[in-house]
mmCIF file of the C-alpha atoms, coordinates in Angstrom:
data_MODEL
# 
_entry.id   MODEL 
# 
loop_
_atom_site.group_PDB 
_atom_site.id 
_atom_site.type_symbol 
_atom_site.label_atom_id 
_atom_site.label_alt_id 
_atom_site.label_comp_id 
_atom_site.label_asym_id 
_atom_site.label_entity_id 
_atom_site.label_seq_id 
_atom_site.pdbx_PDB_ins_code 
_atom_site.Cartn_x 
_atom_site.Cartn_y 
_atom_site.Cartn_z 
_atom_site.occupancy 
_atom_site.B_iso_or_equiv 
_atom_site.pdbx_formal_charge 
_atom_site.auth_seq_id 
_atom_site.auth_comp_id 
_atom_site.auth_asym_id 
_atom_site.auth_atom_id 
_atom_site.pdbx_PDB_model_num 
ATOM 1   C CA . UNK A 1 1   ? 0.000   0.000   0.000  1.00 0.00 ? 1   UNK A CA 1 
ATOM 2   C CA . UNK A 1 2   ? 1.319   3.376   -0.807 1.00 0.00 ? 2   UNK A CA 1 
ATOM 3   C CA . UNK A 1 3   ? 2.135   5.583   1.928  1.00 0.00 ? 3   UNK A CA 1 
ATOM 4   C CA . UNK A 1 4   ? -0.848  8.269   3.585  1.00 0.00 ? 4   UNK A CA 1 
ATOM 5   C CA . UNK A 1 5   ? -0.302  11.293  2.363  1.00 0.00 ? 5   UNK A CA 1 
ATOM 6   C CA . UNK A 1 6   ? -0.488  14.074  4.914  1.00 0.00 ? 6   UNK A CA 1 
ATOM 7   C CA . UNK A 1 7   ? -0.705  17.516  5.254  1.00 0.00 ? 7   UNK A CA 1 
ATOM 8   C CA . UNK A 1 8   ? -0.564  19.291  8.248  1.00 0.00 ? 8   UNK A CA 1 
ATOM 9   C CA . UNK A 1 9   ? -2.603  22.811  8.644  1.00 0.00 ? 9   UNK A CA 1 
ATOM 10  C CA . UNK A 1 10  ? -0.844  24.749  11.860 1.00 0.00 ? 10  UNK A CA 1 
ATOM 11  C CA . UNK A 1 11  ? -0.281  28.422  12.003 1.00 0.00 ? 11  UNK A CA 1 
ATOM 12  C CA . UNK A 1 12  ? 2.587   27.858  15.172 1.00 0.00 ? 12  UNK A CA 1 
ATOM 13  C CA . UNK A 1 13  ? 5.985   27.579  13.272 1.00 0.00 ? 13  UNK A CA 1 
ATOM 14  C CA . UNK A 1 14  ? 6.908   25.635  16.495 1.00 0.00 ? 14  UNK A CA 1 
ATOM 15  C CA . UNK A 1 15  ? 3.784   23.502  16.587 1.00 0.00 ? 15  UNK A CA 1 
ATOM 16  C CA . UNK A 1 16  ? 3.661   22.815  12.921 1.00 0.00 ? 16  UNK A CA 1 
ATOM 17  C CA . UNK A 1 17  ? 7.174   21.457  12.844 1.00 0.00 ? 17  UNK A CA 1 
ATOM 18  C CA . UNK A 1 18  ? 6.754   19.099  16.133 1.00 0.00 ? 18  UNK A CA 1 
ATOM 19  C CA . UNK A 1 19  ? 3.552   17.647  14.562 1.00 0.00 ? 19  UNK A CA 1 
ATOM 20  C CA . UNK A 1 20  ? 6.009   17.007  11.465 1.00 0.00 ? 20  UNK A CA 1 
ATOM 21  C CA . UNK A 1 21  ? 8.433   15.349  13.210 1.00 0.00 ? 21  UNK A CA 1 
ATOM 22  C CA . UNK A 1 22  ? 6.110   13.158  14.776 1.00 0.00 ? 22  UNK A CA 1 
ATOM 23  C CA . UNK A 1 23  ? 4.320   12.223  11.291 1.00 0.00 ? 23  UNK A CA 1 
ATOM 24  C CA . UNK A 1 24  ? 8.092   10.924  9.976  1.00 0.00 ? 24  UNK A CA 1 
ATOM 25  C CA . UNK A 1 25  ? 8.255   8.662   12.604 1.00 0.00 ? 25  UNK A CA 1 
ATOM 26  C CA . UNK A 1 26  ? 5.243   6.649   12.065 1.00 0.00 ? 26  UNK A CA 1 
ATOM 27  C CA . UNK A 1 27  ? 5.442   3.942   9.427  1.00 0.00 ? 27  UNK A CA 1 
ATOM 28  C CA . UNK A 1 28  ? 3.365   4.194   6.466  1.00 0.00 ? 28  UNK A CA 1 
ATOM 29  C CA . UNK A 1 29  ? 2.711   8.209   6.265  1.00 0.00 ? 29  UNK A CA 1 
ATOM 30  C CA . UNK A 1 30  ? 3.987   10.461  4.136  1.00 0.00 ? 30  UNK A CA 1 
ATOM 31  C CA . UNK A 1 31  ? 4.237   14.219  5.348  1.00 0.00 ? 31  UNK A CA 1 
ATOM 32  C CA . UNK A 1 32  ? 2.256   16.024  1.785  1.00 0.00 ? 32  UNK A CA 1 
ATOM 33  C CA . UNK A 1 33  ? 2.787   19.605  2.599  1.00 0.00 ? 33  UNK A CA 1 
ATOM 34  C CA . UNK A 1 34  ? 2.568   22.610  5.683  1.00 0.00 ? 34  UNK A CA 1 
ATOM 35  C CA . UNK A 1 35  ? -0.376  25.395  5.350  1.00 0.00 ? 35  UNK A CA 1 
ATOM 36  C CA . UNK A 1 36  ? -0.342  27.654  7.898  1.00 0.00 ? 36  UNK A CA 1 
ATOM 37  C CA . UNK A 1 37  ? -3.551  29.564  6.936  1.00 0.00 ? 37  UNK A CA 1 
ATOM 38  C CA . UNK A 1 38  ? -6.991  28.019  5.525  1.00 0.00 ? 38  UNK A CA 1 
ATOM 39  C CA . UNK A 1 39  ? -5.704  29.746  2.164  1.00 0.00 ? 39  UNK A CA 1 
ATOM 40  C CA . UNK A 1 40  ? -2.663  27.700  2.109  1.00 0.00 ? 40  UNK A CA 1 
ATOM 41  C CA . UNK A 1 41  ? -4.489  24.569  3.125  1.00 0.00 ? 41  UNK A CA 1 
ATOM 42  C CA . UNK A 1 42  ? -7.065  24.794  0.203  1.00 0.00 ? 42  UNK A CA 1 
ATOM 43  C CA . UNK A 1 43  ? -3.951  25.416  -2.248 1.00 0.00 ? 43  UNK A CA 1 
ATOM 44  C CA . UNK A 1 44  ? -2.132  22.003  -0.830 1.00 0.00 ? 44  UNK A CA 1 
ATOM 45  C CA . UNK A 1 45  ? -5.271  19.823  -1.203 1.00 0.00 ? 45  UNK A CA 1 
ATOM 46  C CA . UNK A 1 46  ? -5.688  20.981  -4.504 1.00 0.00 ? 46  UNK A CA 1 
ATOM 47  C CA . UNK A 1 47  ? -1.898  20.409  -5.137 1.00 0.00 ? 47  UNK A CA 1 
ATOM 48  C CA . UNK A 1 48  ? -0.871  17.204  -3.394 1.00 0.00 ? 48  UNK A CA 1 
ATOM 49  C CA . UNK A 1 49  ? -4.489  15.540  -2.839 1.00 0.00 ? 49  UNK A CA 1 
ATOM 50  C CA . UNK A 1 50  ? -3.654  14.333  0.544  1.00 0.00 ? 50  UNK A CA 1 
ATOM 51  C CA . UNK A 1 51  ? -5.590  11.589  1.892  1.00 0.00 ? 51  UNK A CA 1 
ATOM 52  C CA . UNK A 1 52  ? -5.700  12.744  5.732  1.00 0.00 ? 52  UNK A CA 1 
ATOM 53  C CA . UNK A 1 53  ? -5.767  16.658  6.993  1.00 0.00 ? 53  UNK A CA 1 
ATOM 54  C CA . UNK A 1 54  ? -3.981  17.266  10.644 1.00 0.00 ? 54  UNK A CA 1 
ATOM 55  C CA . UNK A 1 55  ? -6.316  20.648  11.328 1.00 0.00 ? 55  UNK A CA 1 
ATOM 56  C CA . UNK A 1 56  ? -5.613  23.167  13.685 1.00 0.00 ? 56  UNK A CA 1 
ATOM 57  C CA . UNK A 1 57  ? -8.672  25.046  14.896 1.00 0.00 ? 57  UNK A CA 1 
ATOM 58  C CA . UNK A 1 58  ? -7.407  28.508  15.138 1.00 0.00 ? 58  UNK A CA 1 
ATOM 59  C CA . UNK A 1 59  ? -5.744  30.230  11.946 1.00 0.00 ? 59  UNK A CA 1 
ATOM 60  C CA . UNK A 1 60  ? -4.986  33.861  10.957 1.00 0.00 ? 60  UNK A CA 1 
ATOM 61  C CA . UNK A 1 61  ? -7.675  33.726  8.420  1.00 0.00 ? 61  UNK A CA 1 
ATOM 62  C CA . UNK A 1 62  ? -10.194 31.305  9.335  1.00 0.00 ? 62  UNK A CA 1 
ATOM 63  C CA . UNK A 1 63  ? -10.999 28.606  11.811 1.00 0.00 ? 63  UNK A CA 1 
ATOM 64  C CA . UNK A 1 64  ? -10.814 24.807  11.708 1.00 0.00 ? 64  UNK A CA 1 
ATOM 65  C CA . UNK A 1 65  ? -14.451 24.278  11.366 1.00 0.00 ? 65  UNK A CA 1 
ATOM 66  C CA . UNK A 1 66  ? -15.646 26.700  8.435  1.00 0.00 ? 66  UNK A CA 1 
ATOM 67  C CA . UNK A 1 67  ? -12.356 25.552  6.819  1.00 0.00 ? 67  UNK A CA 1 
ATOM 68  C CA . UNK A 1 68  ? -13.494 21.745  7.478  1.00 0.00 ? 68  UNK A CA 1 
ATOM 69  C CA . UNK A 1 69  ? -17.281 22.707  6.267  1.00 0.00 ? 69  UNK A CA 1 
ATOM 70  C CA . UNK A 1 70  ? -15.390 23.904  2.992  1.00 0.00 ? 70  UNK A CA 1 
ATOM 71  C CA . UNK A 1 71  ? -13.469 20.766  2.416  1.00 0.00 ? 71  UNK A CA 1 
ATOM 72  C CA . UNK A 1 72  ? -17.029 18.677  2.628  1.00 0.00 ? 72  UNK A CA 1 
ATOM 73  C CA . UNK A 1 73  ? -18.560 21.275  0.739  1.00 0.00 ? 73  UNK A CA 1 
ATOM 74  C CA . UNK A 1 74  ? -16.149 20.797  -2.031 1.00 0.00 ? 74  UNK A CA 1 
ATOM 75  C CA . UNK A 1 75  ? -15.971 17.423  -1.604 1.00 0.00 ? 75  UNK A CA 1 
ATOM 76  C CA . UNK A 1 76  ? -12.572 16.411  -1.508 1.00 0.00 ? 76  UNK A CA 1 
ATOM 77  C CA . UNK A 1 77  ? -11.726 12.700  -0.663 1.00 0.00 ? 77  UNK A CA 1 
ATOM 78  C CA . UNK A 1 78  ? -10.102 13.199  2.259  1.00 0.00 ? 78  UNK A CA 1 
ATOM 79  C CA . UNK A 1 79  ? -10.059 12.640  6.376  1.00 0.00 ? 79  UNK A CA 1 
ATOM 80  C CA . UNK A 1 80  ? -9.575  15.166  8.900  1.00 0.00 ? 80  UNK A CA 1 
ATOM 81  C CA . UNK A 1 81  ? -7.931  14.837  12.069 1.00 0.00 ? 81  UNK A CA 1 
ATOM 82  C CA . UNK A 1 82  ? -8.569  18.048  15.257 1.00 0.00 ? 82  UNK A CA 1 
ATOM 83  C CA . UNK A 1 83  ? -5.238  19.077  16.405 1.00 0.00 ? 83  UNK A CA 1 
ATOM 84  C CA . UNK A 1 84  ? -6.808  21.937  18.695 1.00 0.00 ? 84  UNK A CA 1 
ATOM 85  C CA . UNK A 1 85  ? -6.324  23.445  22.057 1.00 0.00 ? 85  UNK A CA 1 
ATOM 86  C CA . UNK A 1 86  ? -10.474 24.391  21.484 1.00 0.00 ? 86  UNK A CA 1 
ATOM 87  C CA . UNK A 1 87  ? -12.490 22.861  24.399 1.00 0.00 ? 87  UNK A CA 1 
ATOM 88  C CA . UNK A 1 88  ? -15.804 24.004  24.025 1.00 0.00 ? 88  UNK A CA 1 
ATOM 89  C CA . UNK A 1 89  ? -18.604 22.075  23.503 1.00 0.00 ? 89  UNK A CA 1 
ATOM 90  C CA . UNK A 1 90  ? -20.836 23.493  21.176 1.00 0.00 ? 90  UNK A CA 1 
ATOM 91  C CA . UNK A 1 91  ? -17.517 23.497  18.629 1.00 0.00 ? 91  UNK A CA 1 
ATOM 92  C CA . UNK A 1 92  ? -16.566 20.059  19.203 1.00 0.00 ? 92  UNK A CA 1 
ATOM 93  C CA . UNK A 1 93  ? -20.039 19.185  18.617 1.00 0.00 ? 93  UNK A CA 1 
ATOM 94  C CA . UNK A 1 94  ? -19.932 21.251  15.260 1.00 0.00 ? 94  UNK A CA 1 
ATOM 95  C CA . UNK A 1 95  ? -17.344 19.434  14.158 1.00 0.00 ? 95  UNK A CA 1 
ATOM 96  C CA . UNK A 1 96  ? -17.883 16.281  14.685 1.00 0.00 ? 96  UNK A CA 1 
ATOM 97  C CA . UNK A 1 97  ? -21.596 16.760  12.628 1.00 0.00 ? 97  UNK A CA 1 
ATOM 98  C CA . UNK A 1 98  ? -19.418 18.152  9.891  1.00 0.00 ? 98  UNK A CA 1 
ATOM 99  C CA . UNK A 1 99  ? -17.109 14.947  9.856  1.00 0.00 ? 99  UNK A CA 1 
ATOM 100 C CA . UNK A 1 100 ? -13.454 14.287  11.673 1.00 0.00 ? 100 UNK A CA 1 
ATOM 101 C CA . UNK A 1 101 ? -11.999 11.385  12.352 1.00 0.00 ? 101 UNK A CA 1 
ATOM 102 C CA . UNK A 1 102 ? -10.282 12.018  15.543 1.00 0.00 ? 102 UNK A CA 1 
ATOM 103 C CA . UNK A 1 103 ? -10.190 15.199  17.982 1.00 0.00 ? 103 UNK A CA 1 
ATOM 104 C CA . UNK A 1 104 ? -6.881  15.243  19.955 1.00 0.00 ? 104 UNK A CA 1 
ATOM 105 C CA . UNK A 1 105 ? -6.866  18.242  22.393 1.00 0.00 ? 105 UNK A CA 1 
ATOM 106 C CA . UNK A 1 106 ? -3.351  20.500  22.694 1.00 0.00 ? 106 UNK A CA 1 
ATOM 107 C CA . UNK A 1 107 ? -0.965  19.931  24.357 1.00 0.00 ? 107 UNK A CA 1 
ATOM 108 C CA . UNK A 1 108 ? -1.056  16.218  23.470 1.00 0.00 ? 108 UNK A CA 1 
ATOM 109 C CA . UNK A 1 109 ? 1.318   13.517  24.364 1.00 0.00 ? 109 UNK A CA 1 
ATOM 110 C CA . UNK A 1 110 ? 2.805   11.511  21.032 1.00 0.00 ? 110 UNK A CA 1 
ATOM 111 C CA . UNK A 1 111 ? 1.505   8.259   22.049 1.00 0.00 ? 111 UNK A CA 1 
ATOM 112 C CA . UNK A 1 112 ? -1.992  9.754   21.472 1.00 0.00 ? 112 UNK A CA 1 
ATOM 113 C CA . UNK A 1 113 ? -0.803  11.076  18.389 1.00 0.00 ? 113 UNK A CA 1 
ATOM 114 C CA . UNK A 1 114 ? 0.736   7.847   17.555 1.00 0.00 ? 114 UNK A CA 1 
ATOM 115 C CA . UNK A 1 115 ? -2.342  6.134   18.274 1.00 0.00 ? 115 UNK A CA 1 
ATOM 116 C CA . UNK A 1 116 ? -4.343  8.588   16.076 1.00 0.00 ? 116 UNK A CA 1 
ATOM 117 C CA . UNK A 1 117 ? -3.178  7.483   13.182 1.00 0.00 ? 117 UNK A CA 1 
ATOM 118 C CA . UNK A 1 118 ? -2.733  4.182   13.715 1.00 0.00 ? 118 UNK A CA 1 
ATOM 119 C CA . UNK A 1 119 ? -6.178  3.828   14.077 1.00 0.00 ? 119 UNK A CA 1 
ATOM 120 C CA . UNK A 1 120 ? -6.406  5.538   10.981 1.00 0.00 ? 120 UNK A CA 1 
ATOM 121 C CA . UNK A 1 121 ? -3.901  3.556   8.962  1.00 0.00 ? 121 UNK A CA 1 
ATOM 122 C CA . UNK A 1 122 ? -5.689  0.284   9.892  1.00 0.00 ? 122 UNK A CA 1 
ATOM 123 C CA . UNK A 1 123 ? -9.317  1.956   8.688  1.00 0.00 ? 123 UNK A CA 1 
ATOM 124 C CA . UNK A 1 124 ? -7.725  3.376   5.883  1.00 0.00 ? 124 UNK A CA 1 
ATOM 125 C CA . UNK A 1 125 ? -6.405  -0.481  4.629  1.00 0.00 ? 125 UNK A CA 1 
ATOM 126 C CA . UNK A 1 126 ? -9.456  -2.061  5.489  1.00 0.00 ? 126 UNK A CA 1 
ATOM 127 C CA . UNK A 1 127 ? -11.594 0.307   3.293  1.00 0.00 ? 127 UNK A CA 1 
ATOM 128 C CA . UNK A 1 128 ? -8.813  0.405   0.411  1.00 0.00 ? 128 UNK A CA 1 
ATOM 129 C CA . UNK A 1 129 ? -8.940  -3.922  0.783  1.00 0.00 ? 129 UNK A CA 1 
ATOM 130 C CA . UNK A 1 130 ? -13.198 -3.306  -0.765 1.00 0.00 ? 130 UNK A CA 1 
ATOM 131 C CA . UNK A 1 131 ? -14.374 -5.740  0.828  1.00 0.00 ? 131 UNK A CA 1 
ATOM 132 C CA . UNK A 1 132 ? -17.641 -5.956  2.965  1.00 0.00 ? 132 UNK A CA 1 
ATOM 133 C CA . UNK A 1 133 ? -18.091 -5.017  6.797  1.00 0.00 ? 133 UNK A CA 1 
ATOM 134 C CA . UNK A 1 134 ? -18.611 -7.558  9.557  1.00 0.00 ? 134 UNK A CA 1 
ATOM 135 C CA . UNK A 1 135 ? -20.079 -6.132  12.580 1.00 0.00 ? 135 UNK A CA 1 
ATOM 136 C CA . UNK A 1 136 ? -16.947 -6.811  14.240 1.00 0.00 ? 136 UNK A CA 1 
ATOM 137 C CA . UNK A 1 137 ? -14.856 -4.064  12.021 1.00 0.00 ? 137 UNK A CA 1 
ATOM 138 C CA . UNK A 1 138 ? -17.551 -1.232  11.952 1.00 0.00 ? 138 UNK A CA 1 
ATOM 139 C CA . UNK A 1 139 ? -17.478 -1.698  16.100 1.00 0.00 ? 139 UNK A CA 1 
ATOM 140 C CA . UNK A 1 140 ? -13.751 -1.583  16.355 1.00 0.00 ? 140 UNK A CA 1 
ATOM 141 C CA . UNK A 1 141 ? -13.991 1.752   13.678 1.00 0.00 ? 141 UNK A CA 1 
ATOM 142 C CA . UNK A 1 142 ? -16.697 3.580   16.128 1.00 0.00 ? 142 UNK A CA 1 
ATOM 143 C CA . UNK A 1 143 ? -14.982 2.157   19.000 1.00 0.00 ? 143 UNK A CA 1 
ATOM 144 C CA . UNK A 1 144 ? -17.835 0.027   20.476 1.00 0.00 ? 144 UNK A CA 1 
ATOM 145 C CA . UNK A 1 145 ? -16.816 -2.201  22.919 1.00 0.00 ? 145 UNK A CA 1 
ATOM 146 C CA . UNK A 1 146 ? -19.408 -5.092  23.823 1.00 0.00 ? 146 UNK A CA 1 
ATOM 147 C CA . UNK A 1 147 ? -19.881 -5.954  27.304 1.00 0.00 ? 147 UNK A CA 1 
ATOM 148 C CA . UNK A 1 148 ? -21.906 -9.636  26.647 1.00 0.00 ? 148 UNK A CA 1 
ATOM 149 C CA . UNK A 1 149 ? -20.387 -12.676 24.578 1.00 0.00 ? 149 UNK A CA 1 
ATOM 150 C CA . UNK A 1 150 ? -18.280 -11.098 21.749 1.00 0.00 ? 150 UNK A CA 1 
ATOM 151 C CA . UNK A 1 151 ? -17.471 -14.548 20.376 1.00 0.00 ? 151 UNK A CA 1 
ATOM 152 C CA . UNK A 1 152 ? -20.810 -14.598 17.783 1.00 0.00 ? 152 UNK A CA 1 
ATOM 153 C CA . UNK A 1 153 ? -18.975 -11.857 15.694 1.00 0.00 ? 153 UNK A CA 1 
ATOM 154 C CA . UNK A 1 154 ? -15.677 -13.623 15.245 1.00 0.00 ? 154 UNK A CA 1 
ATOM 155 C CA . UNK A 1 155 ? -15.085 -15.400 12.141 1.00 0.00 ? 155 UNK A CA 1 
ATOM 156 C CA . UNK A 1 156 ? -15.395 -18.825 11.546 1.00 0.00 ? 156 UNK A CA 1 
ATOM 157 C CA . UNK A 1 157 ? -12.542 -20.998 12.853 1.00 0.00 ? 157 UNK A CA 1 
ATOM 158 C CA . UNK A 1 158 ? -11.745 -18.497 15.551 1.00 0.00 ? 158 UNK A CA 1 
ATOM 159 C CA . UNK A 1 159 ? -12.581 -18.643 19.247 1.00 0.00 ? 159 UNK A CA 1 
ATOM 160 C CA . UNK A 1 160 ? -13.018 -15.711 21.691 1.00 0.00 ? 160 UNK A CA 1 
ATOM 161 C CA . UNK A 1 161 ? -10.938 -17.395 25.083 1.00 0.00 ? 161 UNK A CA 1 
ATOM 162 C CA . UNK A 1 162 ? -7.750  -17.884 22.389 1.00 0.00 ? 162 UNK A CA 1 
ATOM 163 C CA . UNK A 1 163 ? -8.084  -14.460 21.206 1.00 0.00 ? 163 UNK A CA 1 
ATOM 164 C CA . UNK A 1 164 ? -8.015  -12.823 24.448 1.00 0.00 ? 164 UNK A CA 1 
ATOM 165 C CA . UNK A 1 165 ? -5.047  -15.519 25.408 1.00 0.00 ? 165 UNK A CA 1 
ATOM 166 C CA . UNK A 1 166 ? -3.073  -13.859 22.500 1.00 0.00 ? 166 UNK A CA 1 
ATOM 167 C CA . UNK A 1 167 ? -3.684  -10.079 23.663 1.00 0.00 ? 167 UNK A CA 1 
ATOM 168 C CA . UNK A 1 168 ? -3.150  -10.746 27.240 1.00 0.00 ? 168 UNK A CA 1 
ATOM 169 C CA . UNK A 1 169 ? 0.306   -12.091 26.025 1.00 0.00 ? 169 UNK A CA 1 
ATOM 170 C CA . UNK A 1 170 ? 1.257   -9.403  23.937 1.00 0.00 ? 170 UNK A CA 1 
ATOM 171 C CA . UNK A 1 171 ? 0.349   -7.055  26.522 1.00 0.00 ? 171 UNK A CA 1 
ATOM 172 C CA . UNK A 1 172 ? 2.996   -8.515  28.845 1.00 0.00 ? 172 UNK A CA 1 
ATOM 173 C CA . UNK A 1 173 ? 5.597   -7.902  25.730 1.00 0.00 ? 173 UNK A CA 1 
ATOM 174 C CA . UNK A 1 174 ? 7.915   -4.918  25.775 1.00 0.00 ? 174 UNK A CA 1 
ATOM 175 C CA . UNK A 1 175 ? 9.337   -5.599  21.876 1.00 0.00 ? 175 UNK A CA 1 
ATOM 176 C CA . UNK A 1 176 ? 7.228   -6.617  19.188 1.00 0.00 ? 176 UNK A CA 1 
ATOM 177 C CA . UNK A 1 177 ? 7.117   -10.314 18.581 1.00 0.00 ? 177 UNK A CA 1 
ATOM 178 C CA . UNK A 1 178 ? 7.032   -12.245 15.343 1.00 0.00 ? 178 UNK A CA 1 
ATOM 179 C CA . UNK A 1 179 ? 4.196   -14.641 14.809 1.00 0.00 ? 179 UNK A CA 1 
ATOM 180 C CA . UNK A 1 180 ? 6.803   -17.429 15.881 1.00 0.00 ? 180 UNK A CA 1 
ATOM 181 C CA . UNK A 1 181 ? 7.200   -16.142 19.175 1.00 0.00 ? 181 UNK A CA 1 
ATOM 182 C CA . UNK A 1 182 ? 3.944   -15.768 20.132 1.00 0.00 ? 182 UNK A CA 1 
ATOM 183 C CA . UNK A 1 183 ? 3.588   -19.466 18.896 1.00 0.00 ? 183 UNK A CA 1 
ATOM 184 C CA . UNK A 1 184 ? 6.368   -20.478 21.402 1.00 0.00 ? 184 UNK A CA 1 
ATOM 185 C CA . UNK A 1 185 ? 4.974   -18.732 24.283 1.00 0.00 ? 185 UNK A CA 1 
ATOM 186 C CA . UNK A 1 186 ? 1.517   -19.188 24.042 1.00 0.00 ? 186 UNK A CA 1 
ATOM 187 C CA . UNK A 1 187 ? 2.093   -22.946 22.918 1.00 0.00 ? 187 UNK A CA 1 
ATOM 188 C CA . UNK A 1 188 ? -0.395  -22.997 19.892 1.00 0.00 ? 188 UNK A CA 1 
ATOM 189 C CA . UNK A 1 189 ? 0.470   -23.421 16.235 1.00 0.00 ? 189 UNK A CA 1 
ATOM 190 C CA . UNK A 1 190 ? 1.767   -20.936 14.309 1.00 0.00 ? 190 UNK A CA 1 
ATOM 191 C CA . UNK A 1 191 ? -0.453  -21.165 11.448 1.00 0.00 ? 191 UNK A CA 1 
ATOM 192 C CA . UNK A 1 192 ? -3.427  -20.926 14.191 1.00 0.00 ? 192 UNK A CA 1 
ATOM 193 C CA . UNK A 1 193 ? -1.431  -18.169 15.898 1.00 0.00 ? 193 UNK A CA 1 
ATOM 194 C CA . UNK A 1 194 ? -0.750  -15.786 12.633 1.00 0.00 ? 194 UNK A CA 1 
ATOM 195 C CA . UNK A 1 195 ? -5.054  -15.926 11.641 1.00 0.00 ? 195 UNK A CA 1 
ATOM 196 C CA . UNK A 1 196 ? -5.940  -14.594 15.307 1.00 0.00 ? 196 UNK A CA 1 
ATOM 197 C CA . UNK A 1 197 ? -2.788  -12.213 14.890 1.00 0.00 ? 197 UNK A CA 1 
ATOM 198 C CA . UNK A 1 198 ? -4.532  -11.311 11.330 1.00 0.00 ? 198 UNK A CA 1 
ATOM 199 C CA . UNK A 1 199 ? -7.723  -10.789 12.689 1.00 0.00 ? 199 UNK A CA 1 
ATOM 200 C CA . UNK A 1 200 ? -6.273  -8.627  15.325 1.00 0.00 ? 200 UNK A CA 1 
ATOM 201 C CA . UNK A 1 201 ? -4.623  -6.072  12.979 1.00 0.00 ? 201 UNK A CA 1 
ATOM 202 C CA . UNK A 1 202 ? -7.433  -6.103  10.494 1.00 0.00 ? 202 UNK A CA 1 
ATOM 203 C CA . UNK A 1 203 ? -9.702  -4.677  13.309 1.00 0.00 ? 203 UNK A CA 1 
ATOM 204 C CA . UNK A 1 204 ? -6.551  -2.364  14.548 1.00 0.00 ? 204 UNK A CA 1 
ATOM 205 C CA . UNK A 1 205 ? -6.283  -3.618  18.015 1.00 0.00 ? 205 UNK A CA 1 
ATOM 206 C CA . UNK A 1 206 ? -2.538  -4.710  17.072 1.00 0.00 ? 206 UNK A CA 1 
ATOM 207 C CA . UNK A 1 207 ? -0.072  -3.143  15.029 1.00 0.00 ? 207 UNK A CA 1 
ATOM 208 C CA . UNK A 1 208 ? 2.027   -4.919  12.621 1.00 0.00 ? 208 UNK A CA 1 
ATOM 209 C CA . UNK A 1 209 ? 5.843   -3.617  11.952 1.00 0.00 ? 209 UNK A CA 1 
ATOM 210 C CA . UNK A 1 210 ? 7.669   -4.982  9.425  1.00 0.00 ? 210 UNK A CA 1 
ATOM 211 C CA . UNK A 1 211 ? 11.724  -5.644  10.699 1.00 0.00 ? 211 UNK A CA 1 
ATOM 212 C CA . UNK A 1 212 ? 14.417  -5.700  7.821  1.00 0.00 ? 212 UNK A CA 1 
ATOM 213 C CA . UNK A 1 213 ? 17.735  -7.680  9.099  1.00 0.00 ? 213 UNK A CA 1 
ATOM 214 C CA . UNK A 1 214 ? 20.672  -7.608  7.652  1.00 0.00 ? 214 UNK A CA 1 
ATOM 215 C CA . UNK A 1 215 ? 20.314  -10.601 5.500  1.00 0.00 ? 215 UNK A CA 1 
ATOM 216 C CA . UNK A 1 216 ? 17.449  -12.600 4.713  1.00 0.00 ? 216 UNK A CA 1 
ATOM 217 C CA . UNK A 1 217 ? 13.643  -12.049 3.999  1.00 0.00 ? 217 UNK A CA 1 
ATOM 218 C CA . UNK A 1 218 ? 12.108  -8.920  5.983  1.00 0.00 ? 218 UNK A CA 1 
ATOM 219 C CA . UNK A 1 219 ? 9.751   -9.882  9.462  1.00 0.00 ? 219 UNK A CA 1 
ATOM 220 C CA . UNK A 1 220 ? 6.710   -9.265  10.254 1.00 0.00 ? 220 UNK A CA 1 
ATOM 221 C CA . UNK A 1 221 ? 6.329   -8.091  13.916 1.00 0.00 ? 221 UNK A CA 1 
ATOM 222 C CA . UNK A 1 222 ? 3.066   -7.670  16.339 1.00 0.00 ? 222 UNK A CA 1 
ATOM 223 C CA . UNK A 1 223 ? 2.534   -5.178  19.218 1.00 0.00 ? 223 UNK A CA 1 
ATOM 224 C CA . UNK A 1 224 ? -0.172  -3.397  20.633 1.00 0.00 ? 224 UNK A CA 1 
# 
């Protein structure tokens, strides 16, 4: 899959170059261009078609949600992320009618950035992969968690007590383990091992990073 394209819409020099840095270090984005005004940001869509917008709420010339109600309005395909320090409720509520993906509130810590887009990157395969919805993956893209028995929505083959065996394990993990490992310390089957581990990254409740050594064919690695 080619890499999410990116652009980031920040009038703070400062800001806007932090929020850069932390888009180069996630896997699988591509930083598209800087606007620092809504001006600029309408000139970069047009110019680099980005696939996600990182919008900040406050700009010189206009604000985050008249410039997001002019991106729907001119229906460009793309997703916007809040990068805001705005906390009032009647906005937030605004914007989410108009359509975001995320609303991360200034000052932010990178893992919530991190996770962010993640999330993103995981919805962004599965729609790119065009192929229906289970239940299963539209809960885990509005973030519903079921209290009751979970196990109806898996897929056939797959069993809820081994799934939560696998996440338990990986959340005692500090490195990211190949699909081997998790086979060896869990004391299933690989081949059983890597369709739960599948199933787990399809819904993004695990991330997968692929590991290039120095010789050899490059590894695939799980975390959450």
């Amino acid at each position: 899959m080619e890499p999410i394209k990116v652009l980031i819409v920040e009038d703070d020099p400062m800001v806007m170059e932090i929020n850069a840095q932390f888009v180069s270090k996630l896997p699988g984005f591509k930083l598209a261009g800087k606007a620092f005004t809504g001006k600029e940001a309408i000139y970069c869509i047009n110019k680099e078609k980005p696939n996600l917008v990182l919008l900040d709420f406050f700009l010189p010339d206009t604000n985050g949600l008249t410039l997001l109600q002019t991106i729907r309005n001119n229906h460009y395909p793309l997703d916007v992320i809040l990068l805001t320090a705005n906390r009032a409720p009647q906005h937030i509520q605004e914007i989410f009618r108009a359509g975001v993906v995320d609303y991360i509130v200034k000052p932010f810590r990178f893992d919530r950035f991190q996770t962010a887009l993640e999330q993103y990157r995981q919805t962004f395969k599965k729609y790119k992969e065009n192929k229906p919805f289970e239940q299963a993956d539209l809960d885990a893209l509005m973030g519903v968690k079921l209290t009751g028995d979970e196990s109806e929505y898996l897929p056939k083959g797959l069993n809820d007590r081994t799934l939560q065996q696998i996440v338990q394990f990986l959340k005692r993990q500090a490195e990211p383990l190949s699909s081997e490992d998790v086979a060896a310390g869990i004391g299933l089957a690989r081949v059983t091992v890597r369709r739960y581990l599948d199933y787990l990254e399809k819904k993004g409740q695990i991330v997968m990073e692929i590991q290039y050594g120095s010789v050899g064919r490059p590894m695939n690695k799980y975390r959450l």
